[in-house]
N, C-alpha and C positions, 0 to 999 in steps of 0.2 A: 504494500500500500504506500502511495508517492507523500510523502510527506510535503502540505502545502505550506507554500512559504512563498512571501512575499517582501519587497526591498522597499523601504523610503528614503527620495532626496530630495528635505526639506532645505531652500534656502532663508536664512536667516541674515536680516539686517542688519547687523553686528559683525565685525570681522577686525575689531581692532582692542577691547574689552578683553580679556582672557576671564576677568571674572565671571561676565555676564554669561560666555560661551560656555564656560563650564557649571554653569547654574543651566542653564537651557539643557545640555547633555545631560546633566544630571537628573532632572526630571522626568528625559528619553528611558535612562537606562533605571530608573525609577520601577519601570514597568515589567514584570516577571518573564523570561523568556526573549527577549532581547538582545540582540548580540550588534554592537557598538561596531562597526568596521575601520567608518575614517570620519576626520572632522577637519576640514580644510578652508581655516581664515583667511582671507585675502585683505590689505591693510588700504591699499587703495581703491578695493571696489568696498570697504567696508562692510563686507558681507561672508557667512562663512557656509560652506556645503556640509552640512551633516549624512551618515550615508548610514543606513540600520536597517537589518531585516529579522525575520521571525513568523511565525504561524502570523495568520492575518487580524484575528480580533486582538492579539498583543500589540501588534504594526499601529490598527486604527488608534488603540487606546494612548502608547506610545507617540503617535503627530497630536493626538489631542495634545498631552501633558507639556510636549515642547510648543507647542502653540500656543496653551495658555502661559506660559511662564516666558514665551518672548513679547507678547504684549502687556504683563508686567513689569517687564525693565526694559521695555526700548521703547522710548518716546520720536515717532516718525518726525516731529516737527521741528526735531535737531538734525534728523540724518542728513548725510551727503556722502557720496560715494563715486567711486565709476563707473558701476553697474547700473543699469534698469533695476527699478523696486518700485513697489506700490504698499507695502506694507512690513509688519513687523517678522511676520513671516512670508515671505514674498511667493515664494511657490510650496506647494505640498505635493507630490506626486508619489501616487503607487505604480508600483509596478510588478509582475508576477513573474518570479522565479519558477516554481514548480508547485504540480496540484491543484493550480487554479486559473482561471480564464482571463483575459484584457477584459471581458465582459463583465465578470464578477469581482475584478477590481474597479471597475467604474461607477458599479453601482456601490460600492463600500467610499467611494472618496465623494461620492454625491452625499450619500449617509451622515458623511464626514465632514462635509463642508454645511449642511445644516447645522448640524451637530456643534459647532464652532458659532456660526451666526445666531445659535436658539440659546446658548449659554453662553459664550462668550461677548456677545453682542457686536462679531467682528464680521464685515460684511462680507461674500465668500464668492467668488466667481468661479466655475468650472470648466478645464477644457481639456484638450484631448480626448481621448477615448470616453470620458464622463461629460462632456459639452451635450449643455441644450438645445445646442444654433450650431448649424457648419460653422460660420463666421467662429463663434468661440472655441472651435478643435487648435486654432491659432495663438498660443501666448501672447504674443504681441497684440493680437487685437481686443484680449483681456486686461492688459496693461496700458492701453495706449496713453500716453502724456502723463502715462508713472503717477505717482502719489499727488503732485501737483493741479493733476486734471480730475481728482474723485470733489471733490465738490461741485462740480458743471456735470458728474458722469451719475451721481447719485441722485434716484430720486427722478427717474429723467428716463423714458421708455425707451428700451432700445440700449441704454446706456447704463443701467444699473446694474448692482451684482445680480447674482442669481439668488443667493439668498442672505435675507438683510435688508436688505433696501431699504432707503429711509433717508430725508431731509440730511445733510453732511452735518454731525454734530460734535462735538467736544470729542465724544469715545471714540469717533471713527478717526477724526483728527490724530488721536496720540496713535491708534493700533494701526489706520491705514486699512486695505484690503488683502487679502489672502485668497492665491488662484490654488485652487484643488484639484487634481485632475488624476487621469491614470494612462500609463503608456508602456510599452512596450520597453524590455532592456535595451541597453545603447549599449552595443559593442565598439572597442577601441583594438581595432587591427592594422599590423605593418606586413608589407610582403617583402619578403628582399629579393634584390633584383642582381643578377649576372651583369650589374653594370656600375661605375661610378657616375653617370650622367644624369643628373638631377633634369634635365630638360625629357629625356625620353619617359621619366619616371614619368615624369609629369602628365605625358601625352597618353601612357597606360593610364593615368588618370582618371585622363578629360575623358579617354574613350569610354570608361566603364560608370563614373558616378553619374547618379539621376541626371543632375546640371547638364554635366554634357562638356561643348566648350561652345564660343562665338563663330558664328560663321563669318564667313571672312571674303572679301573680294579673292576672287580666281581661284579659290578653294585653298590658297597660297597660307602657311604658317604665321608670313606677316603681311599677308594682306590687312585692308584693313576694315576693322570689324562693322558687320550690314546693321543697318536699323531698321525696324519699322516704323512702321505710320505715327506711331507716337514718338517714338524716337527711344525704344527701348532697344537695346541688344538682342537679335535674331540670336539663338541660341539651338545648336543641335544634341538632343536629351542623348545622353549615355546608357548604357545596358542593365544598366544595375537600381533596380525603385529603390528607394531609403538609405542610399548610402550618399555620403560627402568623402571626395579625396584630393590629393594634391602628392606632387612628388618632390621629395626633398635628400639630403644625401648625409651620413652618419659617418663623423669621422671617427667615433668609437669603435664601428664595424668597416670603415671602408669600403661601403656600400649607398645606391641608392635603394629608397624605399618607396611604395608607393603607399602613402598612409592614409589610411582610409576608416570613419565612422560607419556602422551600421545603423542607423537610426531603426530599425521595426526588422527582428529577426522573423519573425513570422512571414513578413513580405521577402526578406532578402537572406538566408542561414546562411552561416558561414563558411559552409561547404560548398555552396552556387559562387559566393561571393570568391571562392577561393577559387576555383575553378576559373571562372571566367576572367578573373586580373589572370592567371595563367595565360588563356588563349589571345587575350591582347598582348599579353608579352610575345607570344611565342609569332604572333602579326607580325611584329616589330623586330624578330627575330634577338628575343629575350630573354631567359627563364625566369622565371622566378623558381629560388631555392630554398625557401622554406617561409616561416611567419610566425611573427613575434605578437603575441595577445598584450596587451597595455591592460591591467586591472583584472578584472574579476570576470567570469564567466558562469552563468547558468548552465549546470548539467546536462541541459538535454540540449544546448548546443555541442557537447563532443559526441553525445549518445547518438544525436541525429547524422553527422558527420561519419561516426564509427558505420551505422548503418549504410548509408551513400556509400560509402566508398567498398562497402564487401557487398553489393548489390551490384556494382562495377565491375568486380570480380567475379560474380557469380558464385560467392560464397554466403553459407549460411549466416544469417546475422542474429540465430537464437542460441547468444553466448553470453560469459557472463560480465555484466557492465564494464569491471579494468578492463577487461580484453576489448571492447568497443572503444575504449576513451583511449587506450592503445593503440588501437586502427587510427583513429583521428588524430592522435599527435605523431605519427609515422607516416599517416599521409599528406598531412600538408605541413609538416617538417617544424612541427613548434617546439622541438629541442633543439634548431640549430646552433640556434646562438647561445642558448644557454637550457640548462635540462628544463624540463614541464615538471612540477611536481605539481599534480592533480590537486591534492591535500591543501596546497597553496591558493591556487588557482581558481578551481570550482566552489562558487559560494556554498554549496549545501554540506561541501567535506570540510570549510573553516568554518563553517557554526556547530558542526556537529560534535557532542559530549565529550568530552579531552578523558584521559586518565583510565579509571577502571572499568571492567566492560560493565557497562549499565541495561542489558540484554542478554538474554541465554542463546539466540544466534550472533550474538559477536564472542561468545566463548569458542573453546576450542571444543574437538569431539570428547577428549580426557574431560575435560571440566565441565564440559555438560553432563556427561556419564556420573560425574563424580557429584558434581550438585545436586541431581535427581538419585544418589545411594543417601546422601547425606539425611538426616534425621528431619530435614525439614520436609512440610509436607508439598511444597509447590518449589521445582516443577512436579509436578504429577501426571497420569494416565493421560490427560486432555494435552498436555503440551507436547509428548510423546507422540502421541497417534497424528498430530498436525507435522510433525519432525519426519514420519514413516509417509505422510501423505507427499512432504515435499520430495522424497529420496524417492517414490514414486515419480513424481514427474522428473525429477532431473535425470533417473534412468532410460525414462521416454523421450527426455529431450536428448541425451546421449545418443542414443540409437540414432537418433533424427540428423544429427549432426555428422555422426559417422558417414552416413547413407549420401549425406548430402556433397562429400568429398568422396568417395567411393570410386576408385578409377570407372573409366566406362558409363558411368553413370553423371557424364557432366549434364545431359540435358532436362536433368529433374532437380539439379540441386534446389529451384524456387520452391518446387512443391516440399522439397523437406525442409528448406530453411520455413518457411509457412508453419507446418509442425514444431518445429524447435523455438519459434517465439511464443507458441501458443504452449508449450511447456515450460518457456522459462516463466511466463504470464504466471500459471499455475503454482510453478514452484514460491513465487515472492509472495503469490496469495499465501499459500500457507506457511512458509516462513513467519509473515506477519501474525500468524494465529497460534503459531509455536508461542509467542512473547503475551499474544492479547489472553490466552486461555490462563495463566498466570497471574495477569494482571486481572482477568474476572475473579480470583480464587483471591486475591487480595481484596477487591472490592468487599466481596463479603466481610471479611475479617475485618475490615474497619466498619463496615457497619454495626456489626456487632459490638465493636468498643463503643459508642456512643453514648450517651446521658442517658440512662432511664430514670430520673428523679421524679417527673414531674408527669403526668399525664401528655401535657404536649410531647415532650421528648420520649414518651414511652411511642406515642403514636406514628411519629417521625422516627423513631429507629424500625419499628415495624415495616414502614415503607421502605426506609432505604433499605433493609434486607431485602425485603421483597423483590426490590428492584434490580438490587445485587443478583438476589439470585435467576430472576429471569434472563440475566446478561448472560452468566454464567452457565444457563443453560442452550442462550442462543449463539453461545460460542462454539462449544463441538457440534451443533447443528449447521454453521457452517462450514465447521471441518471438513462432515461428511459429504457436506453439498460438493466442495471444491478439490477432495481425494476424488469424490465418485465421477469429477470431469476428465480425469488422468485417466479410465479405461478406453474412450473412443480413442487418443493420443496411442495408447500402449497397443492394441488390438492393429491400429495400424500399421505400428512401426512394426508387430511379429507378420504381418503378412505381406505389406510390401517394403520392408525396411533390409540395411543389410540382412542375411542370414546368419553370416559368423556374429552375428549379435541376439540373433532373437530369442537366448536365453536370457540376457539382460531384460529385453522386454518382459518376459514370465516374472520373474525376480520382483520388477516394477509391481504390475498384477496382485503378487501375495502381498508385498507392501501396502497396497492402494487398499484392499480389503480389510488387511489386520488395522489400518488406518479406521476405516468409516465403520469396522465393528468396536473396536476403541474409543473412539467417539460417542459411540450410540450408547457405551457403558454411562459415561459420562454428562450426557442427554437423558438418560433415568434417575441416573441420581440425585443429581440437579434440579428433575424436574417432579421429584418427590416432596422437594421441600417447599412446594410453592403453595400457595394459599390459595390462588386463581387456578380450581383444580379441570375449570375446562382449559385456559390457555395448556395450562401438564398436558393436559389429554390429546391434544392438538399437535405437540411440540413433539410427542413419543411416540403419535404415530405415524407423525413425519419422516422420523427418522426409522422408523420399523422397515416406511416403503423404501427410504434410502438403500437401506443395509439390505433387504431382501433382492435389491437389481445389481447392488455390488456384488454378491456373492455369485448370482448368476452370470454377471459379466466377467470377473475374473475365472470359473469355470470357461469360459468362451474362448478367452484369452490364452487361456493353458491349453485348450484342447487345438488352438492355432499353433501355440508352438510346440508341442508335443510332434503335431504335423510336420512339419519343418525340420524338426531334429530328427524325426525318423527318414526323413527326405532324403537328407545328408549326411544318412551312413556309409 
């Protein structure tokens, strides 16, 4: 299960204060679940980029707390700066990392910019991907005439915030406005180029970024540039939607680069974008030899990249994530200059838990073994049969894999890379429920320590057991659900998968069963103790029909590869 996460970069009006900056962060990191990245004042735009991400309702709660506590110590009516600003918090923007949509962050920073105008009484414009009006998708034309134009702008159709609005008064005066919005990561990539010429970089450029370059009298480099009717610069668009570049030349490396913004990886990933400055190099008779990421990067830009480029190959892309984020730093050469460590790199691996494993799938197979001998009672039977269920599919994605590099067999590798993602799918399902079935068995146990003094608190620990235990019964229920999806996977790989493999496949089989009949033990017991004895009723004999097709399917399975091995004596 992807864990959601999301990035904010609030700018703040302040960039020359150290106290106030770190009273503003302070309040950010205030908020449980928050991880702090960078904080970057600039002394003459007086303004500093705060950068912080984390599960989403942390994120929101977190721009709240820094929002409110920069319109506590920043009076706009002193500011001055180099930058564009309109308020104390000048911009807020979400943006989605992983497990959740541009869509579902825009409605969270819409939420959010109310949320700011209904308590804070600070007026709140929204744009990008959260805009009410095309016109406001455009910062600039939420900002227009910066903090000096919100008393002609407030109050004024057409020209007010979105939320707030109101005659310009003393509060709006000190706090200013604040633009909300939600957008897309912005990637910061260099390619290196087989050349020291800053001008050819350049021209790989113009060829690929949205912009483009100026057309030009007699199609000439210095001819000079056409206008039209209004007298704007004719302009020929580039290859590439959403990116900005320019080529410049590194005398650290000795190399020209062609340095280029992603603005919207969705529209432009980093593997198109890599590809295609290649083939304009290779126009120009150029390489490019490898590419230097500037900052942080979201996961599922290597993931997506690892996939592309073993889809290029014709190789299975149902493997497991290093080895994908491996393909992508191998194929478009982002250890040239200096190694990639992922760990570094990828935001979701710098926020992740430091220190000891805080999960029974990041133990080792010894220390899980040894955990579950140990006298405590959890992990238990549920966390176990979710363990058999995932060793189940990674033996079906195995097979799937093998098959799909198989000499002779290059023109099927899609149909089994196909099977091998939909087993590794499988496997992370139940991974996840190795860790969650534990964590159900804990719920209960704290419900049970709870207050019972008082009538209220007897009633309310009542519940939360209850509830506990419903969880904990809907947990090997869908153990069984997501072992019992690894027989059509396993059935396949023993009939049209290698052969020198299709005992593995069997192996899968007994695993996938003693999975979903392990489960269903745990679906009884569970669902003994519940007080809502129709939902029990319901819930175990859910699982009865589960475990009754498991048992026939892994019969099916076996009697495939029994065939097979008798085949090839």
């Amino acid at each position: 299960m992807e864990t959601r996460i999301i990035e904010c970069v609030p700018n703040f009006s302040e960039g020359r204060d150290k106290a106030v900056i770190k009273s503003i962060t302070d309040a950010i990191e205030s908020v449980k679940g928050i991880s702090l990245l960078d904080v970057d004042p600039g002394e003459a735009t007086n303004r500093t980029v705060v950068t912080f991400v984390g599960e989403p309702e942390a994120v929101v709660e977190a721009a709240f707390r820094g929002v409110r506590r920069a319109a506590e110590l920043i009076d706009m009516r002193n500011h001055h700066g180099a930058h564009p600003r309109m308020g104390a918090t000048d911009v807020c923007p979400l943006i989605p990392i992983s497990g959740i949509t541009l869509e579902e962050c825009a409605e969270l920073s819409r939420k959010l910019a109310k949320r700011i105008a209904d308590e804070l009484e600070i007026p709140t414009y929204c744009y990008e991907a959260a805009a009410f009006t095309p016109e406001r998708r455009n910062l600039a034309v939420c900002r227009a005439g910066e903090y000096e134009a919100l008393p002609e702008k407030m109050n004024h159709e057409g020209k007010g915030p979105d939320f707030g609005d109101r005659p310009f008064d003393e509060k709006a005066a000190r706090t200013g406005a604040t633009t909300v919005g939600a957008r897309d990561f912005l990637i910061a990539v260099n390619f290196n180029l087989n050349t020291t010429s800053t001008r050819r970089a350049n021209a790989i450029a113009f060829d690929v970024r949205e912009k483009g370059r100026p057309v030009r009298e007699g199609g000439k480099p210095n001819g000079k540039p056409l206008k039209d009717e209004n007298g704007n610069t004719i302009m020929q668009p580039g290859t590439l939607k959403a990116t900005k570049a320019i080529g410049w030349f590194i005398d650290e490396y000795g190399i020209a680069q062609v340095s280029m913004n992603i603005t919207d990886i969705s529209t432009t990933p980093l593997h198109v974008a890599f590809d295609e400055v290649c083939r304009a190099a290779n126009a120009r008779g150029l390489r490019v030899t490898g590419t230097e990421i500037v900052g942080l990067v979201p996961k599922r830009t290597l993931i997506e990249a690892g996939r592309y480029f073993l889809h290029k190959q014709q190789r299975s892309t149902g493997i497991a994530e290093s080895e994908l984020i491996r393909m992508a730093v191998k194929s478009m050469g982002l250890d040239e200059l200096s190694p990639f460590r992922p760990e570094e790199k990828v935001i979701e691996y710098l926020i992740a838990p430091k220190g000891e494993c805080r999960k029974l799938t990041d133990m080792t197979c010894t220390g899980f073994a040894e955990e579950t001998a140990s006298e405590s009672p959890a992990p238990g039977g549920g966390s176990i049969s979710a363990y058999m269920g995932a060793l189940a599919a990674a033996l079906g994605t195995m097979v799937a894999n093998l098959s799909s590099h198989k000499a002779g067999w290059d023109d099927r590798w899609k149909e089994f890379s196909d099977q091998a993602d939909k087993g590794q799918e499988l496997m992370q399902r139940l991974l996840h429920l190795v860790n969650e079935d534990t964590e159900a068995f804990n719920r209960i146990m704290d419900a049970f320590k709870m207050p019972k003094s008082t009538d209220e608190e007897k009633a309310a620990r009542a519940a939360a057991i209850e509830d506990a235990t419903l969880y904990a019964t809907m947990i090997p229920l869908s153990t069984m659900e997501a072992a019992a999806e690894t027989f059509p996977l396993l059935e396949s790989m023993a009939r049209t998968g290698n052969p020198a493999s299709v005992s593995d496949a069997g192996v899968g089989a007994l695993a996938a069963r003693s999975a979903v009949l392990g489960a269903q033990l745990n679906v009884r017991i569970n669902a003994a103790s519940l007080k809502n004895r129709e939902e029990a009723d319901r819930l175990t004999a859910r699982a009865a029909e589960i475990a009754a097709k498991a048992v026939a399917a892994e019969a099916k399975v076996l009697e495939v590869v029994n065939e097979v091995l008798s085949a090839n004596k």
